[in-house]
Residue frames relative to the residue before (quaternion, step in Angstrom):
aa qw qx qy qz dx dy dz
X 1.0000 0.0000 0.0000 0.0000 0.00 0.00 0.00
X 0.5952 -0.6751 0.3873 0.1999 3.33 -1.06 0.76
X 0.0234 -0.9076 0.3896 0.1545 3.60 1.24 0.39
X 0.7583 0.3470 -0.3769 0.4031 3.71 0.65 -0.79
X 0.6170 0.5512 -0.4083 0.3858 3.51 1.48 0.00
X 0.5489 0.6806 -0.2629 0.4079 3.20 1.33 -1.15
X 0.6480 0.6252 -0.1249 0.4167 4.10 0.75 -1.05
X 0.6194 0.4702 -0.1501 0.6105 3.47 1.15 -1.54
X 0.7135 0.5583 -0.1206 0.4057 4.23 0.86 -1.39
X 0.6679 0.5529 -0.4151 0.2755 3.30 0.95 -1.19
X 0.7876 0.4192 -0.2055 0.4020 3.90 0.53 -0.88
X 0.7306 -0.5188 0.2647 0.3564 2.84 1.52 0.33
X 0.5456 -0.5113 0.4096 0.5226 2.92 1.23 -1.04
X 0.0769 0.7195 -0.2684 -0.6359 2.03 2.34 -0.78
X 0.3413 -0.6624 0.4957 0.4460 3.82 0.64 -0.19
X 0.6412 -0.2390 0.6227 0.3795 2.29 -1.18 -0.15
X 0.7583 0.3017 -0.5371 0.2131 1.48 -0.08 -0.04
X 0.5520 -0.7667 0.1176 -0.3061 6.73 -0.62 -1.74
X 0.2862 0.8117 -0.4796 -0.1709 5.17 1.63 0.81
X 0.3075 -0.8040 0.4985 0.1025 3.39 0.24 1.53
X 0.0859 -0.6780 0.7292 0.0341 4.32 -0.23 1.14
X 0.3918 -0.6782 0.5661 0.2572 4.11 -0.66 1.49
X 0.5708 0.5802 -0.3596 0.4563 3.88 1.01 -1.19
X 0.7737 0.4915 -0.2074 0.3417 3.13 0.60 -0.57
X 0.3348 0.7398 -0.3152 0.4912 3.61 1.60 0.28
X 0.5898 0.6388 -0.4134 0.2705 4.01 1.25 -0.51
X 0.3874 -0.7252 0.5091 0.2546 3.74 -0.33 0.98
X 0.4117 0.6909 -0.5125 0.3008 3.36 0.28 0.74
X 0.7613 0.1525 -0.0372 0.6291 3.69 1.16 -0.66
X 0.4084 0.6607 -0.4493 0.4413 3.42 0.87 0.91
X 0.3459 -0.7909 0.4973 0.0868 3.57 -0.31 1.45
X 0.2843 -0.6939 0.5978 0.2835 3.73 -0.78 0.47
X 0.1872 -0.8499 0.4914 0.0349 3.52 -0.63 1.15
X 0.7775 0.0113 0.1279 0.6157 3.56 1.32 -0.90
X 0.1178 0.6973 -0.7045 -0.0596 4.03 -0.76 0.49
X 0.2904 0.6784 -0.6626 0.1280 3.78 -1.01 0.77
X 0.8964 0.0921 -0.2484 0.3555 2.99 -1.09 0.92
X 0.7061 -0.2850 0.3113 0.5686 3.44 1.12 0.43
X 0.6179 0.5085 -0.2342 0.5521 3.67 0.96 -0.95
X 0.2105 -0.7815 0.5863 0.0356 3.81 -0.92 1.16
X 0.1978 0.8378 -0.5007 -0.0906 3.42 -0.30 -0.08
X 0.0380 0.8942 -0.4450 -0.0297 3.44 -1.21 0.91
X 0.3845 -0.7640 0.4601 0.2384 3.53 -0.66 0.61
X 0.2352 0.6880 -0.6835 -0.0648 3.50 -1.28 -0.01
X 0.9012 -0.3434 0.2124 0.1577 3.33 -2.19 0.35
X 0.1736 -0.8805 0.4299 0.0984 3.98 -0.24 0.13
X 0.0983 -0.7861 0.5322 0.2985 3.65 0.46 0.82
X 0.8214 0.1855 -0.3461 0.4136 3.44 -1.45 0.93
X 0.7640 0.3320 -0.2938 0.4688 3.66 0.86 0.66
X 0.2595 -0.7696 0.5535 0.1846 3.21 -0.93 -0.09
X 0.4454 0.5022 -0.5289 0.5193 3.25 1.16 0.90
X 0.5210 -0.5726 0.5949 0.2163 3.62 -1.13 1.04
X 0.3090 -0.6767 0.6489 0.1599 3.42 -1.57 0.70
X 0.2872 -0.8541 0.4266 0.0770 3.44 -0.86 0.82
X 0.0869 0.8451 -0.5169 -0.1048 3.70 -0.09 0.64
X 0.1202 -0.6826 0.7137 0.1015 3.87 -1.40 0.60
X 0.1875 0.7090 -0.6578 -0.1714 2.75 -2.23 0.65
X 0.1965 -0.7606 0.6168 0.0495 3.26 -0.75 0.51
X 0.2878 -0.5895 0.7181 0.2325 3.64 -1.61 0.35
X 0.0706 -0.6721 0.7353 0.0522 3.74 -1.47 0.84
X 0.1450 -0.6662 0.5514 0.4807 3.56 -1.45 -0.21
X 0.0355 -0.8806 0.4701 -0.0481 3.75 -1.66 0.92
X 0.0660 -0.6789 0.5439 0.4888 3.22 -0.02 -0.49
X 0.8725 -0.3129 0.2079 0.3124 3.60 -2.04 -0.14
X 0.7261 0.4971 -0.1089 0.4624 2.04 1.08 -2.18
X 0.5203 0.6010 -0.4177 0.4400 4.00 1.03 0.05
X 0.8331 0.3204 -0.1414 0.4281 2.79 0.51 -1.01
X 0.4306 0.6750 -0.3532 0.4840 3.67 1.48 0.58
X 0.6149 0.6539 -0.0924 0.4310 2.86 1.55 -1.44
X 0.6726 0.5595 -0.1363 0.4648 3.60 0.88 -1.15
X 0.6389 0.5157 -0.3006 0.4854 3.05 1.18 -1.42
X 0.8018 0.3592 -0.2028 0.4324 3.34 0.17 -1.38
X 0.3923 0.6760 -0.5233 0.3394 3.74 1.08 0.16
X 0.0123 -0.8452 0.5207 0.1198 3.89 0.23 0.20
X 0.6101 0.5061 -0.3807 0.4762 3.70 1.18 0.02
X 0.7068 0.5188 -0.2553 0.4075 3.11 1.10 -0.81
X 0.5852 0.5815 -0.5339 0.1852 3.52 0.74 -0.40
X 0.5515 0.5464 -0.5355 0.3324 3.86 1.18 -0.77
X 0.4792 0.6123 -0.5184 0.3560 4.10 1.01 -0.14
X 0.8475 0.2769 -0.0243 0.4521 3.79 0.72 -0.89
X 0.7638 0.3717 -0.2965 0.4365 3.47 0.78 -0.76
X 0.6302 -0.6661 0.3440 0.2021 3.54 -1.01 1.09
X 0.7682 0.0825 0.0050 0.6348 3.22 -0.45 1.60
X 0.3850 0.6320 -0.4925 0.4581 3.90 0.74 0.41
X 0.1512 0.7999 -0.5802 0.0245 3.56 -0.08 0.75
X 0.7968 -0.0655 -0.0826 0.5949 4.03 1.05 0.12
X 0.0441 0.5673 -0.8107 0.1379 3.21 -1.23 1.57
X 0.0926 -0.6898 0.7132 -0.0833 2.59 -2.00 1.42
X 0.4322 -0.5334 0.6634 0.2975 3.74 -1.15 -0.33
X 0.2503 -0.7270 0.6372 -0.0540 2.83 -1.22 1.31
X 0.7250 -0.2428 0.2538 0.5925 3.58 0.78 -1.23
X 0.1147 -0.7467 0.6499 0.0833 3.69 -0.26 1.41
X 0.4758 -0.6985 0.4898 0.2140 3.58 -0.95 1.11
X 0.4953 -0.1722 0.3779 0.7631 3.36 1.25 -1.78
X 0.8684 -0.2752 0.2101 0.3549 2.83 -2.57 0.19
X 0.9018 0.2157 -0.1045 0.3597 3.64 1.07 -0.68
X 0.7374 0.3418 -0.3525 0.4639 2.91 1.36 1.12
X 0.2254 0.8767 -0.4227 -0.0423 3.22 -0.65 0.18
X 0.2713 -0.7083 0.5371 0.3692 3.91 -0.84 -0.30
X 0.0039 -0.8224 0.5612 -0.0930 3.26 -1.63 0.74
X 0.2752 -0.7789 0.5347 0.1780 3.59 -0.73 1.05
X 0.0446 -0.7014 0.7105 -0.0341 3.44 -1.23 0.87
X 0.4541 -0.5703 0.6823 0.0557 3.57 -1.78 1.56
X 0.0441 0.6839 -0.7144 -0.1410 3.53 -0.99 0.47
X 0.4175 -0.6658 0.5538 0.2754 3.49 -1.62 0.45
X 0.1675 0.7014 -0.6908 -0.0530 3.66 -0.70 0.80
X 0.6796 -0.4933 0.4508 0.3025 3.16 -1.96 1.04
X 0.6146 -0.5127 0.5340 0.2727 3.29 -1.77 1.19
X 0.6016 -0.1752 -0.7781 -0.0431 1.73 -2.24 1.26
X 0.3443 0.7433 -0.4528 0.3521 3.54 1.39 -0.14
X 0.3603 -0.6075 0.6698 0.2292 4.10 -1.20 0.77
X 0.4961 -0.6440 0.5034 0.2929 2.89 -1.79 0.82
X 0.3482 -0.6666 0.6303 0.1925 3.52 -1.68 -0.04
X 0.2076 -0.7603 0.6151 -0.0205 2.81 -1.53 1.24
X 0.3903 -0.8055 0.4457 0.0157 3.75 -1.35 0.63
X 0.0568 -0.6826 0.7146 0.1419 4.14 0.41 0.91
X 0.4633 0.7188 -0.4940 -0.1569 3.76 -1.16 0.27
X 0.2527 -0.7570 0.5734 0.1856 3.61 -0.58 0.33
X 0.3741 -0.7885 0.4694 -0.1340 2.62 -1.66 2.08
X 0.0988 -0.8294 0.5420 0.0924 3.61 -0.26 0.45
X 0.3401 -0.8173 0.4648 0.0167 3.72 -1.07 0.78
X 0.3181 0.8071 -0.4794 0.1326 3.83 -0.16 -0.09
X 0.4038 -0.6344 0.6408 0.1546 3.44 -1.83 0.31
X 0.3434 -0.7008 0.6097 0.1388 3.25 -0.70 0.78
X 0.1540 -0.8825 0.4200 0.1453 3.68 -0.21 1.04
X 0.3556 0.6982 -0.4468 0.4317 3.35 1.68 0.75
X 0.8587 0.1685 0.0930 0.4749 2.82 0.33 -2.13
X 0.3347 -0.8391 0.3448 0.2550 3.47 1.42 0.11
X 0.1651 0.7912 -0.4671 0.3586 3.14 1.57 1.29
X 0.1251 -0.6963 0.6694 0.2266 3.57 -0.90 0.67
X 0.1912 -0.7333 0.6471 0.0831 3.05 -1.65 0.71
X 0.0043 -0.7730 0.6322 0.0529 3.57 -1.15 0.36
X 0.0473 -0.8175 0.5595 -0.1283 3.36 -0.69 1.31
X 0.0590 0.8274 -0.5333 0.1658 3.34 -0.85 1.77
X 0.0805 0.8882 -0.4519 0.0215 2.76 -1.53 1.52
X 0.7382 -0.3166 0.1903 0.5644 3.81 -0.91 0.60
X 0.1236 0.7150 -0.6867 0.0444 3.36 -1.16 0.63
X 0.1804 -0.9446 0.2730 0.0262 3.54 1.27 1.00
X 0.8711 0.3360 0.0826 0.3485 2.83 1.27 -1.66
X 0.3203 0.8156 -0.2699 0.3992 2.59 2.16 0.36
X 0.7782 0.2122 -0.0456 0.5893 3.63 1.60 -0.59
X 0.5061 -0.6563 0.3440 0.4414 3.43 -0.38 0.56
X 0.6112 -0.4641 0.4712 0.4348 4.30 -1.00 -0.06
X 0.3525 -0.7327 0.5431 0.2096 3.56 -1.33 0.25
X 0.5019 -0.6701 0.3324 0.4342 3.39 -0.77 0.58
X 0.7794 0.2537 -0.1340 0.5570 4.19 -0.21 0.24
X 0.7841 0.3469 -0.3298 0.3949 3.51 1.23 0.62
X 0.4719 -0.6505 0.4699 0.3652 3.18 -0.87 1.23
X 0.2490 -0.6909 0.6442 0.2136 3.95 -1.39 0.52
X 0.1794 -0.6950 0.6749 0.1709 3.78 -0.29 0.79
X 0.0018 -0.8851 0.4653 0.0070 3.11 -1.23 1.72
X 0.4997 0.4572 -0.4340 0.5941 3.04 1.85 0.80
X 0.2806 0.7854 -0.5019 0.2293 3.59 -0.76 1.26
X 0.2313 0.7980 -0.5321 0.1628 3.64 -0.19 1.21
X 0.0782 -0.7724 0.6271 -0.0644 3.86 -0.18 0.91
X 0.0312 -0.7224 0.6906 0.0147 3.49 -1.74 1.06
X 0.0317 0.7561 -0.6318 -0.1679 3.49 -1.16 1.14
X 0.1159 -0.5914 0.7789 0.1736 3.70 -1.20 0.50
X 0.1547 -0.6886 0.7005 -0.1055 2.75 -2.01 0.92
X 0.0664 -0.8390 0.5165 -0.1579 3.67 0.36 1.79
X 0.4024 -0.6750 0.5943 0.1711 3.14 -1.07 1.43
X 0.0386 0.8499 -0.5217 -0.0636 3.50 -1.11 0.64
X 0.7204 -0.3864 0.2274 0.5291 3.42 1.18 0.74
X 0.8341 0.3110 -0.0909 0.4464 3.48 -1.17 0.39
X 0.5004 -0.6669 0.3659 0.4135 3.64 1.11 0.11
X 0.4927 0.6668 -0.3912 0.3995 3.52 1.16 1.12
X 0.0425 0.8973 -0.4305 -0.0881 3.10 -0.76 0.79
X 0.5309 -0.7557 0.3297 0.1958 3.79 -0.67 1.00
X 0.0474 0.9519 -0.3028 -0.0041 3.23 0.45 1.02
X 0.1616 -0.8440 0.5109 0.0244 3.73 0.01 1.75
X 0.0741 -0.7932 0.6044 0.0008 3.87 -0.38 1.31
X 0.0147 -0.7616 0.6470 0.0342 3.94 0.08 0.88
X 0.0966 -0.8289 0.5285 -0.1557 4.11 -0.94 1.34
X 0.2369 0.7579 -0.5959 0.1198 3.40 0.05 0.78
X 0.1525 0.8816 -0.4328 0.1107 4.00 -0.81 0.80
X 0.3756 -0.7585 0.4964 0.1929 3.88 -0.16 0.81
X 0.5253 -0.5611 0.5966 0.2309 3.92 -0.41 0.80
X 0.0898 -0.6841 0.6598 0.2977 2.97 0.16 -1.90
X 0.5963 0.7182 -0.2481 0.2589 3.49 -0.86 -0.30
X 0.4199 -0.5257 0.4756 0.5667 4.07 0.00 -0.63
X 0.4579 0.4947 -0.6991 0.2382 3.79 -0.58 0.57
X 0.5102 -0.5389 0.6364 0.2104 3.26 -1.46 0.32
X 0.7416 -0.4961 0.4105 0.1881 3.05 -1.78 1.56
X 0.6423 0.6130 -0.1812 0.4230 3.18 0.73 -1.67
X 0.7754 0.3775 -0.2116 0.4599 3.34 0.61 -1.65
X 0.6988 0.5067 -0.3360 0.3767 3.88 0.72 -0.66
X 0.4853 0.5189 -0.3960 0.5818 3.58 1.71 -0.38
X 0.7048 0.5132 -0.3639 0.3279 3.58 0.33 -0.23
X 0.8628 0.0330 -0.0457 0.5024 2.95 0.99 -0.67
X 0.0012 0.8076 -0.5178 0.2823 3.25 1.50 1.68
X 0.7628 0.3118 -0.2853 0.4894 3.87 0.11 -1.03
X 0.4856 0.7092 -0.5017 0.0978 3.77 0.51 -0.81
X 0.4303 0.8102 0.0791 0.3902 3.09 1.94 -1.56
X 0.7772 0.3124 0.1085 0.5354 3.07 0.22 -1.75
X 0.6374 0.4961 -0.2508 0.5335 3.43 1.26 -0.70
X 0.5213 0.6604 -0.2258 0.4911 3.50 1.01 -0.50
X 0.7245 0.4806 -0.1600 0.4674 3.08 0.55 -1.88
X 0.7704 0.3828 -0.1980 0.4699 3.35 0.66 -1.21
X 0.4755 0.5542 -0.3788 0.5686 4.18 1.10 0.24
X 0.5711 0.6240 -0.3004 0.4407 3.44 1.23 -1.32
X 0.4747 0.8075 -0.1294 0.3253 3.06 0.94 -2.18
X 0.8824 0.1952 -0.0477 0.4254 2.98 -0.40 -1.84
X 0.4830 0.4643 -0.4900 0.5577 4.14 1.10 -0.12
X 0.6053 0.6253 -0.4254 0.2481 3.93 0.39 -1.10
X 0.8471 0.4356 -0.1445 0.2680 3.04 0.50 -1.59
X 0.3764 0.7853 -0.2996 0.3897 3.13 2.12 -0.68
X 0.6551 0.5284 -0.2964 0.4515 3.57 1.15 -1.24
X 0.8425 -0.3739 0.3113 0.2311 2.94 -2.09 1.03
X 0.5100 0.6993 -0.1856 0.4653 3.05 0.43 -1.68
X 0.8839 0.1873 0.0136 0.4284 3.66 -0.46 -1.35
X 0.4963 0.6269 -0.2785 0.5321 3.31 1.48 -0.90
X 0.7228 0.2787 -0.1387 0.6170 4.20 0.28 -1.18
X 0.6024 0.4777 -0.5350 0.3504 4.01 0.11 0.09
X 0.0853 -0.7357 0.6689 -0.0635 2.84 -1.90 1.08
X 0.0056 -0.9290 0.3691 -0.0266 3.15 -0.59 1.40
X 0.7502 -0.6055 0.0628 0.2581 3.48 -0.83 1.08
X 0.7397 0.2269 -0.1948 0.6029 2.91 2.04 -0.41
X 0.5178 0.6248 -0.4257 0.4004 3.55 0.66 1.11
X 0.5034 -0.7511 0.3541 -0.2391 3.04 -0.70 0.64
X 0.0345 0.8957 -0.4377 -0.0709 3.53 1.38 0.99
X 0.5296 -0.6349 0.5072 0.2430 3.41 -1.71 0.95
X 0.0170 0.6289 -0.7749 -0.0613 4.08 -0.58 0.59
């Protein structure tokens, strides 16, 4: 078995993309698990599971409206998100919703995994944080033959201006493979993934493309 590939793959990446409980987000029992590159990453407990919830944060420089842009890019995530090998649109609602399928690559002999989920988008008109909040919409398409459908998945990004063209970025990830791995073994290599994704991230947004976009419901911090 492929072990250093096999570790980085299991959660998917976890993607981005996951039963996220919002109450459950207080930094009070949240364990520091890893800090490299600027990127923090911590883990803490889940009543009724035994998969570990995952929170990141990191600081990037951006503007909003960049970092609106990316999100809602749905072709682009297979550019950035770890092990993303097919994201489509299903059904964009408007500028701030939409559904979308996404393929993840895990390492043979293991079956890949796939994702119905539907995303929502907003600005906080306090703190002019963007948020983006996704969740499992499983059943919305039928299963594939040789892929595993991962049907517990909910993922939250906030994105907090903090002066200076910087923005504070809290990614909180909690998600079930599904499949026969062990509890034990996906806590282990839950952030590897995610940690990627978010390194990925920060080259992404740098680009033109995302860098000149300006959308209809954002809102620039002065």
């Amino acid at each position: 078995m492929q072990t250093k590939r096999l570790f980085p793959s299991l959660t998917f990446s976890l993607l981005f993309c996951i039963p996220l409980l919002l109450l459950s987000q207080d930094s009070y029992d949240w364990e520091l698990k890893r800090n490299k590159g600027g990127i923090r990453v911590y883990m803490k407990n889940v009543e009724g599971s035994n998969i570990k919830e995952l929170k990141f944060e990191t600081e990037i420089e951006a503007s909003l409206n960049a970092v609106a842009a990316i999100l809602t890019d749905v072709k682009g995530f297979d550019d950035w998100v770890y092990a993303s090998v097919k994201s489509e649109t299903i059904e964009k609602i408007s500028d701030t919703e939409v559904y979308y399928y996404t393929e993840i690559d895990f390492p043979w002999p293991m079956s890949n995994r796939d994702l119905v989920l539907y995303s929502t988008f907003w600005q906080d008109p306090k703190t002019m944080a963007i948020h983006s909040k996704t969740s499992s919409k499983h059943d919305m398409l039928p299963e594939k033959e040789n892929i595993i459908r991962m049907t517990q998945t909910d993922l939250h990004w906030i994105f907090t201006p903090i002066g200076n063209g910087k923005v504070k970025i809290d990614y909180y990830l909690n998600a079930d493979p599904g499949g026969r791995i062990p509890a034990w073994m996906v806590n282990l290599a839950a952030d590897q993934g995610p940690l990627q994704t978010m390194i990925k991230f920060k080259e992404e947004i740098a680009k033109e493309k995302y860098k000149n976009a300006k959308l209809a419901f954002v809102q620039e911090f002065e």
